[in-house]
C-alpha positions in Angstrom: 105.4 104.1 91.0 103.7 107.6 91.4 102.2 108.4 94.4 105.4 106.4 96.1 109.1 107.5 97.2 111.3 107.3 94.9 113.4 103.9 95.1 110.8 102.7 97.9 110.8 99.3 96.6 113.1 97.1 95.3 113.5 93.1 94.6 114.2 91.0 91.6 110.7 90.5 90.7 107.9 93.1 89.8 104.8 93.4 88.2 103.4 96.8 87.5 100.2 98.1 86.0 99.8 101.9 84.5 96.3 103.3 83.3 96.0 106.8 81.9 92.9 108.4 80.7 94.0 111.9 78.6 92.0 114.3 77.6 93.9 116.7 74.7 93.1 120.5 75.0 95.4 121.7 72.2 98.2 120.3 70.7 100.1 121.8 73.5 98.2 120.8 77.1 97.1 117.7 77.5 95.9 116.4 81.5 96.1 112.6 82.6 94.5 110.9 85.4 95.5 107.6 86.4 96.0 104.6 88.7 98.9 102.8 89.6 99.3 98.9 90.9 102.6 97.3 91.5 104.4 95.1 94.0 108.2 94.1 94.2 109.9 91.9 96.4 113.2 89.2 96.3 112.3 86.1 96.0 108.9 84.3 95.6 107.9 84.2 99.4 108.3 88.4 100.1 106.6 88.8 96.7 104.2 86.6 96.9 103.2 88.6 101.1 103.5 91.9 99.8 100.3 92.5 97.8 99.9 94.9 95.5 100.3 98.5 96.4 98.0 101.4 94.8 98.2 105.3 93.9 95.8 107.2 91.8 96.6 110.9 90.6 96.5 113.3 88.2 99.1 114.7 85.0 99.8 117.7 82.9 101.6 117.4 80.1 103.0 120.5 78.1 104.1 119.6 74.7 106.0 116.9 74.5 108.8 118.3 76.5 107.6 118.0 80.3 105.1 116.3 82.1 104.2 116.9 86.1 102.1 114.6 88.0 100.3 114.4 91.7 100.2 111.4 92.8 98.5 110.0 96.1 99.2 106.5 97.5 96.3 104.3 98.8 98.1 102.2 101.0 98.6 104.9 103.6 96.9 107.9 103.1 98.2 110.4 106.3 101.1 110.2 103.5 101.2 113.8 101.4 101.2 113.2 98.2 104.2 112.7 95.8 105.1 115.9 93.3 106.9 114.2 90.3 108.1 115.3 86.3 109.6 113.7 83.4 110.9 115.5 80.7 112.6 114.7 77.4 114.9 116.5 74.8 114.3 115.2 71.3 117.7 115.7 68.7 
């Protein structure tokens, strides 16, 4: 989840919701913001406690090539938030 260490959770169940609003500047810019809700855990008891965890932030996306988001977790916000990018190679 952005906003969230990489690897922080773990557990053989999950359930994880993503929602992006974009707004296209050109065909080569496009900025997100978004919110993220998720929980993990082993086992139906941990899950179950957990509770689901959020982060909201914000996404630039140049071309289809790379993306770079800011994400801040909700849970605990003394946290700093979380730099992340994706990127992709089309061939």
């Amino acid at each position: 989840m952005r906003g969230y260490e990489f690897k922080e959770f773990a557990g053989n169940r999950m359930l994880l919701v993503n929602l992006d609003y974009y707004w296209k500047f050109s065909e080569d810019f496009t900025m997100a913001v978004f919110a993220d809700f998720g929980q993990a855990g082993f086992g139906k008891r941990e899950f179950a406690g957990m509770g689901m965890k959020p982060g909201i932030g914000v996404g630039f996306q140049f071309e289809d090539f790379l993306r770079l988001n800011l994400a801040q977790r909700l849970d605990d916000t003394d946290r700093s938030p979380v730099v992340s990018a994706r990127t992709e190679m089309r061939f």
